[in-house]
TIVO-201494 format. One line per field, with one value per residue: x, y, z of N, C-alpha, C in turn; residue in three letters. Coordinates in Angstrom, 2 decimals, m for minus. Layout:
<nodes>
n_px	(X; ...) $
n_py	(Y; ...) $
n_pz	(Z; ...) $
ca_px	(X; ...) $
ca_py	(Y; ...) $
ca_pz	(Z; ...) $
c_px	(X; ...) $
c_py	(Y; ...) $
c_pz	(Z; ...) $
nuvo	(ALA; ...) $
</nodes>
This chain:
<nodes>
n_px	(m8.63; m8.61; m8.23; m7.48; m5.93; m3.42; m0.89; 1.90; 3.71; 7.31; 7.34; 4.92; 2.05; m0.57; m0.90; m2.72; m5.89; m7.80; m10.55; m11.75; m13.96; m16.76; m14.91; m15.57; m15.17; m13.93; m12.57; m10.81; m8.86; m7.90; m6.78; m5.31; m3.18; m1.79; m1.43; 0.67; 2.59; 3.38; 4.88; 6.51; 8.64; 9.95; 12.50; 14.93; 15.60; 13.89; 11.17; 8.21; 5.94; 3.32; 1.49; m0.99; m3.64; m6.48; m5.93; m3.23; m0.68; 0.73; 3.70; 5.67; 8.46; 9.27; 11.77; 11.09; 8.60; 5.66; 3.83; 0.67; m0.60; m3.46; m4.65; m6.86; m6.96; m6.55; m5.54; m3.23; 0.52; 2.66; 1.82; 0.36; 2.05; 3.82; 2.01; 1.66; 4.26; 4.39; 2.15; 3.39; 5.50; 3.46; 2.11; 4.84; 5.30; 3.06; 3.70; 5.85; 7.06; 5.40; 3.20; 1.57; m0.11; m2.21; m3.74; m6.43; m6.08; m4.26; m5.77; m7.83; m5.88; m5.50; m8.35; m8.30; m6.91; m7.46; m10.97; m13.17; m12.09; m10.34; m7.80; m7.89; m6.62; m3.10; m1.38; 0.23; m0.54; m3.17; m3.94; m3.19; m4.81; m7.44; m6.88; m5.38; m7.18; m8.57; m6.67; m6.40; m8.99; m8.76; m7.22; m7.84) $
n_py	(m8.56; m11.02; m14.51; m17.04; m18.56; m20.15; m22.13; m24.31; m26.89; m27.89; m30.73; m30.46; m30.53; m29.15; m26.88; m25.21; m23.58; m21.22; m20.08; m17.65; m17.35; m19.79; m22.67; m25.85; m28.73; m31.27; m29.71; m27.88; m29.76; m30.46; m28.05; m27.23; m28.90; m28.27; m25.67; m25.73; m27.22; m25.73; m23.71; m25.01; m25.75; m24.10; m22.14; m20.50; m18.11; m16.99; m14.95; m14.45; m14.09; m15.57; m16.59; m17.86; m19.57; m18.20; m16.29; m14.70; m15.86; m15.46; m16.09; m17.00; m18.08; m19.65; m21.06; m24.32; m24.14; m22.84; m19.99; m19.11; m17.16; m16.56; m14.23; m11.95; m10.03; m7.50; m6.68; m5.15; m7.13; m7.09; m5.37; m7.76; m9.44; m8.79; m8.58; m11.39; m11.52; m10.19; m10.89; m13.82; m12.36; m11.81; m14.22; m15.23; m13.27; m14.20; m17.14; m19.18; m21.55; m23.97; m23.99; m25.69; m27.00; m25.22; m24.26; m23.09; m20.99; m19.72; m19.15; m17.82; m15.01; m14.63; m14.42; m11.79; m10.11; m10.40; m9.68; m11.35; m11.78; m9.54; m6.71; m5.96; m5.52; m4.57; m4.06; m5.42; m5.15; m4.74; m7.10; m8.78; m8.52; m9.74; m11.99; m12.45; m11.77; m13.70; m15.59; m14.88; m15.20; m18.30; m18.85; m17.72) $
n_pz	(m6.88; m4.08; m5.28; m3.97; m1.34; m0.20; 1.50; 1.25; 1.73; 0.95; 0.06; m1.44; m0.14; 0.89; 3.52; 4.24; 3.48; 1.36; 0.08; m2.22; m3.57; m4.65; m5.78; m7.00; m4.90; m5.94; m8.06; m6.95; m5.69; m7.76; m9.58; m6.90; m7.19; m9.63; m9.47; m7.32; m8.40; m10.44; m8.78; m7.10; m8.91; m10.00; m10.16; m7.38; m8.61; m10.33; m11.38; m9.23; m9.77; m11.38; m14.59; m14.81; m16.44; m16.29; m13.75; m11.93; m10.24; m6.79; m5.56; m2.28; m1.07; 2.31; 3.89; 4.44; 3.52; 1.38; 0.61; m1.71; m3.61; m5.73; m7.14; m9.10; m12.49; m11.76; m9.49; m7.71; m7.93; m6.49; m4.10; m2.88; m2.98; m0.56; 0.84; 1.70; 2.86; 4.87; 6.44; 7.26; 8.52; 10.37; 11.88; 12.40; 14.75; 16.07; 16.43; 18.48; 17.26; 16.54; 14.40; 12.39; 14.14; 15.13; 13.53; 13.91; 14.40; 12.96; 10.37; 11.77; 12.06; 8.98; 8.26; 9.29; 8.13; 5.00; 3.87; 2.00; m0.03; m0.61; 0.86; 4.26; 6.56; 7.77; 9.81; 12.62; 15.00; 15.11; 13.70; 15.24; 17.51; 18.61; 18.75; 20.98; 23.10; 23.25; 24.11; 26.65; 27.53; 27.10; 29.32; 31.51) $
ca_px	(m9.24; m7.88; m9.48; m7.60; m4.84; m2.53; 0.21; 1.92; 5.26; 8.42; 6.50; 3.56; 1.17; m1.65; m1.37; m3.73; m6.90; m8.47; m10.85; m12.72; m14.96; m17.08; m15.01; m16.54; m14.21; m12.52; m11.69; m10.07; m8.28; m7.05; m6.58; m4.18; m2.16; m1.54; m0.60; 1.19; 3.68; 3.89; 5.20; 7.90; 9.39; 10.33; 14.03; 14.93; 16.24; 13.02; 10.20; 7.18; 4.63; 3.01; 0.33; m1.71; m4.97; m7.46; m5.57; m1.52; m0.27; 2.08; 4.49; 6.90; 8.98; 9.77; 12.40; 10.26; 6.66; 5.34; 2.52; 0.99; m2.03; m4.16; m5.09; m7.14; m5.72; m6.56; m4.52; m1.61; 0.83; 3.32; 1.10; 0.04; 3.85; 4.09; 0.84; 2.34; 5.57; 3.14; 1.24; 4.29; 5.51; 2.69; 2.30; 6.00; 5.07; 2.53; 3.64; 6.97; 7.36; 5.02; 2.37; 0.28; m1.17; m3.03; m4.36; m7.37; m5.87; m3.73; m7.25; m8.04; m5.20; m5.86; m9.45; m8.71; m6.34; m8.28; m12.00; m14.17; m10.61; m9.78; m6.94; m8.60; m5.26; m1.80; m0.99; 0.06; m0.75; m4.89; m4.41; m3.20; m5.69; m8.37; m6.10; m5.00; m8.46; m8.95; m5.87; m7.12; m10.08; m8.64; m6.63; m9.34) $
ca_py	(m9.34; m12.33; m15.80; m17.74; m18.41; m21.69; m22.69; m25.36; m27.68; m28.64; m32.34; m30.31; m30.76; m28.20; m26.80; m24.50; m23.15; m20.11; m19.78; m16.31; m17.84; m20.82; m23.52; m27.23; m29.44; m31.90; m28.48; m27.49; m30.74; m30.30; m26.78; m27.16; m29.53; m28.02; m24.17; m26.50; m28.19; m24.68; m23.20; m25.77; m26.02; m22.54; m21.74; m19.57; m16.75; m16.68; m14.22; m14.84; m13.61; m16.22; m15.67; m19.07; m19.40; m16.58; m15.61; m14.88; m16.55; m14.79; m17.07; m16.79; m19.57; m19.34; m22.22; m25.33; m23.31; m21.64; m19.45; m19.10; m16.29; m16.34; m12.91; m11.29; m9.34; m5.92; m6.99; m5.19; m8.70; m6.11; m5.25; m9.00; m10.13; m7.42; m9.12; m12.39; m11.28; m9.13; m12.37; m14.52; m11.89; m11.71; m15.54; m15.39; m12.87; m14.59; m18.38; m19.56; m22.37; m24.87; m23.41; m26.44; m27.51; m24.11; m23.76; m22.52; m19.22; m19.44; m19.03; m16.25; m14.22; m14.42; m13.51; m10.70; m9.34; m10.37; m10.27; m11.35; m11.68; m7.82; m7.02; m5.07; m5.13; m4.70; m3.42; m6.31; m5.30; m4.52; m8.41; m10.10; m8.55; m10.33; m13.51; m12.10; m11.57; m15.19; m16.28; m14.44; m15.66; m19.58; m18.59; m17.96) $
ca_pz	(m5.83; m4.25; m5.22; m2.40; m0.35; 0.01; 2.52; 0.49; 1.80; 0.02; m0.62; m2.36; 0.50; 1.54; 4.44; 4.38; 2.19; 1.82; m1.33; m1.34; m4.58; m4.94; m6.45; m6.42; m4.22; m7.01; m8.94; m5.84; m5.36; m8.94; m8.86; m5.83; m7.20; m10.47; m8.94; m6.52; m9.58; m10.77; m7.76; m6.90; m9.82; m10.59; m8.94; m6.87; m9.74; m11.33; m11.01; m8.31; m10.16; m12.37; m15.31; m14.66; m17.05; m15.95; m13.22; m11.71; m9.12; m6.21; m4.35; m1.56; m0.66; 3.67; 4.10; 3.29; 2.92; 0.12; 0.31; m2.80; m3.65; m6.73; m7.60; m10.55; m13.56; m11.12; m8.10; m7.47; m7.80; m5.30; m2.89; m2.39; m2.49; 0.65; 2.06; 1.74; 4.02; 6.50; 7.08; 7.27; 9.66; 11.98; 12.11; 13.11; 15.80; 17.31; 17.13; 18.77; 16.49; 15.60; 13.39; 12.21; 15.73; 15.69; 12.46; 13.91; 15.08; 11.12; 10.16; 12.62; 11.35; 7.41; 8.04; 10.22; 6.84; 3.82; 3.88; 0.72; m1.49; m0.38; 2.47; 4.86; 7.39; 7.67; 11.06; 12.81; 16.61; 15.19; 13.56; 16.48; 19.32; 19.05; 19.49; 22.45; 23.66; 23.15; 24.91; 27.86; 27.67; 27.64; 30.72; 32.83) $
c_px	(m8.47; m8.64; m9.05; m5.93; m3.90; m1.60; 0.72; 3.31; 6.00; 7.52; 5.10; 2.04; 0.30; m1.72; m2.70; m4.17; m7.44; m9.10; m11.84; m13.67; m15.13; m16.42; m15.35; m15.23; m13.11; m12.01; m10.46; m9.05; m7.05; m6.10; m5.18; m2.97; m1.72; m0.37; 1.03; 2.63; 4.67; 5.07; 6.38; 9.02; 10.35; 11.71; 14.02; 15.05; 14.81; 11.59; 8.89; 5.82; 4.58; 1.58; m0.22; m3.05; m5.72; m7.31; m4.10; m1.55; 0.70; 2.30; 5.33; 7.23; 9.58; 10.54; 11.37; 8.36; 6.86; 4.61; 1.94; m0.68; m2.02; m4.85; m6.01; m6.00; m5.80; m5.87; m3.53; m0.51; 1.99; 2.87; 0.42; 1.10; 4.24; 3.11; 1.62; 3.25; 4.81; 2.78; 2.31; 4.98; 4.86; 2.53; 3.81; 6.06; 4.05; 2.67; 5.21; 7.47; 6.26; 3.57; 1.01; m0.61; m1.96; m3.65; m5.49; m7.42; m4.57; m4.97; m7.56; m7.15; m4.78; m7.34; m9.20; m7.47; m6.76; m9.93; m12.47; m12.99; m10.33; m8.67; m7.46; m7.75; m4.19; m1.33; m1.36; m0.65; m2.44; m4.99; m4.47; m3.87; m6.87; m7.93; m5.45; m5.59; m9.08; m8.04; m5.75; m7.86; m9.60; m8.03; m7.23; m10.17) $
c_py	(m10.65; m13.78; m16.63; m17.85; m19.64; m21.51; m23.87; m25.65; m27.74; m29.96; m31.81; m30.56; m29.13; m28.39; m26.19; m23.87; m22.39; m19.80; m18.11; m16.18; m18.89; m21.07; m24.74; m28.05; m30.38; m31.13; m28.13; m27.96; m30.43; m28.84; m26.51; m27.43; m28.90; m26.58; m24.93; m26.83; m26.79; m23.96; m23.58; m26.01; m24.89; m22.94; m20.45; m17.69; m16.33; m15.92; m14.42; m14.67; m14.88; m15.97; m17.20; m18.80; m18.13; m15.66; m15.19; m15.17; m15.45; m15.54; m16.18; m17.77; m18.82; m20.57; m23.29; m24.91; m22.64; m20.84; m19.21; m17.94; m16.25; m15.46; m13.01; m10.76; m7.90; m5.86; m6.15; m6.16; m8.01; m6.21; m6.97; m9.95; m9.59; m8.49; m10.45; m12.31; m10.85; m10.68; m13.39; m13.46; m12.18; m13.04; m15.85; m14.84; m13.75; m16.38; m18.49; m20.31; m23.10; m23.78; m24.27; m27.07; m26.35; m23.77; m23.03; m20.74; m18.78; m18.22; m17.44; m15.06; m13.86; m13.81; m11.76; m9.71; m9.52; m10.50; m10.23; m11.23; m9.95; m7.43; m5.94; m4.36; m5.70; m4.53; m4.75; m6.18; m5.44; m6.30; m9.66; m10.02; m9.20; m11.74; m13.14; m11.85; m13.05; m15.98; m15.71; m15.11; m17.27; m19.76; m18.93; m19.04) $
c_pz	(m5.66; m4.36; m4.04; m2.35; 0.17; 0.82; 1.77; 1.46; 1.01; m0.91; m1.58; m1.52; 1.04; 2.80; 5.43; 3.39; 2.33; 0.43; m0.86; m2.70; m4.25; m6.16; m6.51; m6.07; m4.87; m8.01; m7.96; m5.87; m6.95; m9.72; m8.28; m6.26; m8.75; m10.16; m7.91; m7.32; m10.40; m10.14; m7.60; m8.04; m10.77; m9.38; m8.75; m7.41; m9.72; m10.81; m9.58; m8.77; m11.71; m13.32; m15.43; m15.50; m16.63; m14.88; m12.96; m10.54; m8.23; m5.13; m3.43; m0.82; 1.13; 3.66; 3.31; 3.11; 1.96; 0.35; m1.11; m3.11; m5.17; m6.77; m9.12; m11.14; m12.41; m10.18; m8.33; m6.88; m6.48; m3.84; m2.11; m2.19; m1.12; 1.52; 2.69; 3.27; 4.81; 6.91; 7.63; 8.75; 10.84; 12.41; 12.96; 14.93; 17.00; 17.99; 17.55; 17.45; 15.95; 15.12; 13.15; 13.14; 15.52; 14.17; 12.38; 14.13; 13.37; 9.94; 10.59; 11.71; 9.39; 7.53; 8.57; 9.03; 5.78; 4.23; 2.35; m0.32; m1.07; 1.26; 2.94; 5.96; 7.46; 9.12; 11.85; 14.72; 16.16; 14.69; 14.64; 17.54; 19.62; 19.00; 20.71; 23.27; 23.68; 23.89; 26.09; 28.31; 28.22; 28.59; 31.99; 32.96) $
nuvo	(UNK; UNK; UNK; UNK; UNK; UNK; UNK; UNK; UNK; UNK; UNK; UNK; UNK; UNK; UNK; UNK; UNK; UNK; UNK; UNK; UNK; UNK; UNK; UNK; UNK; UNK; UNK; UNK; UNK; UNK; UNK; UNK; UNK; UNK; UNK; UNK; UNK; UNK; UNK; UNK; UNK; UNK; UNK; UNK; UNK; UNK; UNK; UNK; UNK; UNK; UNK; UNK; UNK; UNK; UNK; UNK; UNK; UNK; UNK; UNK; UNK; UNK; UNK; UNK; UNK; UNK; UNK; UNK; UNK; UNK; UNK; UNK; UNK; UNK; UNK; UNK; UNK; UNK; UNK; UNK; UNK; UNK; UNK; UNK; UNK; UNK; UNK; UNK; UNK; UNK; UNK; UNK; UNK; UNK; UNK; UNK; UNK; UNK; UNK; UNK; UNK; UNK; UNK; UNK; UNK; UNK; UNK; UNK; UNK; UNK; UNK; UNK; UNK; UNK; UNK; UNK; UNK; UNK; UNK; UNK; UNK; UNK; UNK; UNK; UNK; UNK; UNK; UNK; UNK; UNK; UNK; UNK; UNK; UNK; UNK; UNK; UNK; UNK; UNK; UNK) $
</nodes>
């Protein structure tokens, strides 16, 4: 299962959060920045899959983004390195360029592939239609 879902910068900044457990907000904060220190500091050689306290971590560095998913021990760390790129894909597909102005439709497209820590889709045309049913909609 996945516990949550980060967007991190080069500088170590959160771009985006996706917990799919209650943790309490200055865990979070501390949390972030810890997986965060982890993440960046690894080079490029070195594995993606990290074994962090009670769970493993799976990065993928995009130019200056990270993504970074905290899995259980049952996860396949593979199949969520795959998700990773899928997501990173379809985000590519549907924004030109800037990304963080729209975070709300970032959003959209992580729910509409993980629900409840579980990926529910891959198939990027079924993730992006109901953003395309929405950018219809703001048309009109």
């Amino acid at each position: 299962m996945i516990k949550f879902f980060l967007m991190v910068n080069k500088q170590g900044q959160t771009r985006l959060s996706r917990y799919y457990e209650h943790i309490e907000i200055h865990k979070r904060t501390m949390l972030e920045a810890e997986v965060i220190k982890n993440c960046l500091s690894r080079s490029k050689d070195q594995c993606s899959f990290i074994e962090y306290k009670d769970f493993k971590l799976v990065y993928r560095q995009y130019a200056a983004l990270f993504v970074v998913v905290g899995i259980n021990e049952t996860e396949n760390e593979m199949a969520v390195y795959e998700l990773i790129h899928n997501f990173v894909e379809v985000l590519d597909k549907y924004f030109s360029r800037v990304i963080m102005f729209n975070l709300d439709r970032v959003h959209i497209i992580l729910d509409e592939m993980v629900l409840n820590g579980c990926i529910v889709e891959t198939n990027p045309s079924r993730i992006l239609a109901p953003l395309f049913v929405l950018d219809k909609v703001a048309e009109s």
